[in-house]
C-alpha positions as CSV (number, residue, x, y, z in Angstrom):
1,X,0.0,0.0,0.0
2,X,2.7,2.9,1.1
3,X,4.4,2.4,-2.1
4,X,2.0,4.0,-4.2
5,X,1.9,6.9,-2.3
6,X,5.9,8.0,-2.8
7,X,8.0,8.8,-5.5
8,X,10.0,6.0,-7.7
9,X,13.1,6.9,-5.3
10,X,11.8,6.1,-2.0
11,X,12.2,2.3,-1.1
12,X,9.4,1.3,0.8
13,X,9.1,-2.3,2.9
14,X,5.6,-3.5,4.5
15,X,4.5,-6.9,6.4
16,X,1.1,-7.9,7.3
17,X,1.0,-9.0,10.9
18,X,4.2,-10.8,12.6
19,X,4.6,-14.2,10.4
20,X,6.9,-12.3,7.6
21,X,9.0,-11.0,10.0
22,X,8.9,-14.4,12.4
23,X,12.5,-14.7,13.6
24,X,13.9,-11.4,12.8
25,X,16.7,-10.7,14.7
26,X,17.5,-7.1,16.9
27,X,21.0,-5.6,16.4
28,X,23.4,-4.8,18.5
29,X,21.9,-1.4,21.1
30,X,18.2,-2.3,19.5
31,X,18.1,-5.3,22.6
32,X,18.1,-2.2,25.7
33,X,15.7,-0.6,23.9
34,X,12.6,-3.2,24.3
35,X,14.6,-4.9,27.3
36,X,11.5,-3.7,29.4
37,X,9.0,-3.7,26.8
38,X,5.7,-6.2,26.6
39,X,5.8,-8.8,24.1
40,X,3.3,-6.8,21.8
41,X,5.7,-4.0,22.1
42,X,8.9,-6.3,21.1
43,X,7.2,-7.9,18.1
44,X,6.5,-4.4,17.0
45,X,9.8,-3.2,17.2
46,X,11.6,-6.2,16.1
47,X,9.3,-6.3,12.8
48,X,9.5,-3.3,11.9
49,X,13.1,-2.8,11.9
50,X,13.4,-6.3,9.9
51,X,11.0,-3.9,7.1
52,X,13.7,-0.9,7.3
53,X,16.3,-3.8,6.9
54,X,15.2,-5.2,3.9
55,X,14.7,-1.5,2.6
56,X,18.3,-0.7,3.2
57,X,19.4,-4.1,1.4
58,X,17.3,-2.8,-1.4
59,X,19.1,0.9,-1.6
60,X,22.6,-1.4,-1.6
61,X,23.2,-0.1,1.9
62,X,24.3,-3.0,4.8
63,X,21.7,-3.5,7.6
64,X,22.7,-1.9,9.9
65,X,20.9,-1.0,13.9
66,X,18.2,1.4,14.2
67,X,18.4,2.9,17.9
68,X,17.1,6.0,18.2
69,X,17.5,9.4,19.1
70,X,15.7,12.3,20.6
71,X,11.5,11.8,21.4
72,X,12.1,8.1,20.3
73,X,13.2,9.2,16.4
74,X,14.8,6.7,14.5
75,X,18.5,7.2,13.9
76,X,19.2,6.3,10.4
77,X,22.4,5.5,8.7
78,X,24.6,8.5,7.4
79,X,23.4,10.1,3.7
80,X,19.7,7.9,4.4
81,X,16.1,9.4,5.4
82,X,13.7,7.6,6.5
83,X,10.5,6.8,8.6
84,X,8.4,3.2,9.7
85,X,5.4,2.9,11.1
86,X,2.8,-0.2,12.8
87,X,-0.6,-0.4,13.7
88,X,-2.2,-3.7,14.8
89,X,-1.5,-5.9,11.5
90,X,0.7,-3.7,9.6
91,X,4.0,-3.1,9.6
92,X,6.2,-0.5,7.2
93,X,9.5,1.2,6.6
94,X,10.2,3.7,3.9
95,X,13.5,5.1,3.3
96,X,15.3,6.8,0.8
97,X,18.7,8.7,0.3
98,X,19.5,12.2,1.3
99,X,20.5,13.5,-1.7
100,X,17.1,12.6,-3.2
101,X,14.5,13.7,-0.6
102,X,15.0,16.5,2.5
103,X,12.4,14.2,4.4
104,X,9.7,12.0,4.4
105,X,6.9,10.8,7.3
106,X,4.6,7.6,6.7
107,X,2.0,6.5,8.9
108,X,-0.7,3.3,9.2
109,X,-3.9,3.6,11.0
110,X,-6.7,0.9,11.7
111,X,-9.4,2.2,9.1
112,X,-12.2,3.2,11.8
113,X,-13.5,5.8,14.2
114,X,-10.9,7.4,16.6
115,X,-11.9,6.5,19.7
116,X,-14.4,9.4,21.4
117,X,-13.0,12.5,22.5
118,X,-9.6,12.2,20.3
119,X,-10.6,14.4,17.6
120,X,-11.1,17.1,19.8
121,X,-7.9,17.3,20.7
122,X,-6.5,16.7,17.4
123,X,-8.4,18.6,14.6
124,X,-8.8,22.7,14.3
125,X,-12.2,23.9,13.7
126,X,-11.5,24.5,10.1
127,X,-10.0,20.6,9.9
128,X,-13.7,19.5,11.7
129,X,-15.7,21.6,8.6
130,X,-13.8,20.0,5.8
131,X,-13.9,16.5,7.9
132,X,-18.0,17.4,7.4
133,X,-17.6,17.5,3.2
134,X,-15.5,14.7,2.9
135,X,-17.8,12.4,4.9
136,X,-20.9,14.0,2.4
137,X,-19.0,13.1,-0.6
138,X,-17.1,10.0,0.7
139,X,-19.0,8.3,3.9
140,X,-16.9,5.5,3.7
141,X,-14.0,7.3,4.7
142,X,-13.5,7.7,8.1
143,X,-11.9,11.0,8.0
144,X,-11.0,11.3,11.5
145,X,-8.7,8.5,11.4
146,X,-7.4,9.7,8.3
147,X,-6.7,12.9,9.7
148,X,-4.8,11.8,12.8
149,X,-3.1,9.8,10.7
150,X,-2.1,12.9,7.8
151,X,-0.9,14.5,11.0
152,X,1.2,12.1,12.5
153,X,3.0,11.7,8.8
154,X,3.6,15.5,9.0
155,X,5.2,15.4,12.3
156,X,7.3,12.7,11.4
157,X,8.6,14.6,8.3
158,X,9.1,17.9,10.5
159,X,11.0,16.7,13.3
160,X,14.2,15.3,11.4
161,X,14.2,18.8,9.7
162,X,13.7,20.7,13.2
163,X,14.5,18.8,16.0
164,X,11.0,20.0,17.8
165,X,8.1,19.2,18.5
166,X,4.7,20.1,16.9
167,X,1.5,20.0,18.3
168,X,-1.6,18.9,16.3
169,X,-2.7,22.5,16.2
170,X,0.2,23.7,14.5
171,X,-0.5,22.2,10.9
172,X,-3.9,22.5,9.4
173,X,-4.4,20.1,6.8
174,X,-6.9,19.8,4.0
175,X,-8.2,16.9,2.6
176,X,-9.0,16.0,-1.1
177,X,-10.3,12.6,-2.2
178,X,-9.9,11.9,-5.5
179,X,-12.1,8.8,-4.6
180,X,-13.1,6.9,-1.7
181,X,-10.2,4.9,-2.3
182,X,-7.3,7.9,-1.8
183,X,-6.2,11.1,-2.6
184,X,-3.7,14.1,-1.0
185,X,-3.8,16.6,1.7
186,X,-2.2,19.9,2.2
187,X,-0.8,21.1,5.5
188,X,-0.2,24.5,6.4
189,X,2.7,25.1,8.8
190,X,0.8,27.5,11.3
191,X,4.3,28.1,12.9
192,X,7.9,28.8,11.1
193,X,8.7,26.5,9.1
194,X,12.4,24.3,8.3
195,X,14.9,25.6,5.8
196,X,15.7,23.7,3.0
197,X,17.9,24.5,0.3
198,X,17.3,27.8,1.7
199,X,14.1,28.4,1.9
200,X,11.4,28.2,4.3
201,X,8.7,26.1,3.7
202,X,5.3,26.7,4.8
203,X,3.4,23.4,4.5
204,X,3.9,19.9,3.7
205,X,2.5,17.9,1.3
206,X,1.2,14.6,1.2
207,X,-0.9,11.6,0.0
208,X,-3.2,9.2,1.5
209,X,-5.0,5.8,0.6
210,X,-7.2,3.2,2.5
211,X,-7.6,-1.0,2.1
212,X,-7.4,-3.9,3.7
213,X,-9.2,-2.0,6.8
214,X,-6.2,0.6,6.6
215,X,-5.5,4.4,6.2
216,X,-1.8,4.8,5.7
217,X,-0.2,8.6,4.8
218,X,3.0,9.7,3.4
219,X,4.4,12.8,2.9
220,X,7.7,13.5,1.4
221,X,9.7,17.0,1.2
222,X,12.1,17.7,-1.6
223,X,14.9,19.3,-1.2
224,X,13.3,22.4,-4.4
């Protein structure tokens, strides 16, 4: 599914549930960080990093540990960007090299309502009115999900750029469907943006899709 949604250089690597990535082995450093962790938690982990794995083998990079770094972000190998993601089912990694893309976020989502009271705190009154004419035109897209989900790509493209954090409210993102099936989104940086290649942006870009009871997002940032 994520591959569809990023350009021909990105390398992108998914698994449905655990039995693809059954055996997998952690790296040395990736063991302390799950050394706690519930066995949901480790499977996650462990999967995962076998997907960003097998993407590095595919971009003729060795496989190499994924610790990670400030707020939990992965570290990536030197001259790579990248991003993963899991929700209950899915597993995926997407990376690509440095000198191709400035960034890129991908996220997965169970395809169904967000639990009550989460969209509250997630979505900005003008988000919540364009949530409205999607459902109109598309009512089997659960646009909240989708939305969480468009954000949580966003922020995962922002923070290798920035090192900080962004709340929800800080990128308002529209929606376009060009069916029930997928489309892109828009988000407007409602705070200064990163430089790249000397500029400073002032949104994000991104595309979406939904199957196999999944909404997944990507959004990618080019270095022009």
């Amino acid at each position: 599914m994520i591959e569809e949604l990023l350009p021909d250089s990105v390398v992108a690597v998914e698994a449905y549930g655990d039995d693809e990535t059954d055996g997998a082995p952690l790296y040395p450093g990736e063991e302390a960080l799950v050394a706690r962790a519930v066995a949901k938690r480790r499977r996650e982990f462990t999967a995962v990093r076998a997907c960003a794995r097998r993407a590095m083998e595919k971009l003729g990079v060795p496989p190499q540990p994924i610790l990670t770094g400030e707020r939990g972000a992965p570290r990536w190998p030197q001259g790579l960007a990248g991003s993963m993601t899991h929700c209950d089912g899915y597993r995926a990694a997407a990376l690509v090299r440095a000198a191709d893309l400035a960034s890129l976020g991908i996220d997965a989502e169970p395809h169904g309502p967000l639990p009550d009271g989460v969209l509250a705190t997630v979505a900005l009154p003008g988000e919540r009115e364009r949530l409205d004419r999607l459902a109109a035109a598309h009512p089997e897209v659960h646009g909240d999900r989708l939305l969480f989900s468009a954000k949580e790509s966003v922020y995962k493209a922002w923070f290798p750029l920035t090192g900080e954090w962004l709340d929800f409210a800080e990128a308002d993102i529209a929606i376009e469907a060009d069916s029930g099936a997928g489309g892109r989104f828009r988000a407007e940086l409602l705070v200064p943006g990163p430089v790249v290649a000397g500029r400073r942006l002032t949104h994000f870009t991104g595309r979406w899709t939904v199957g196999r009871d999944l909404v997944v997002t990507a959004v990618t940032v080019p270095h022009v």
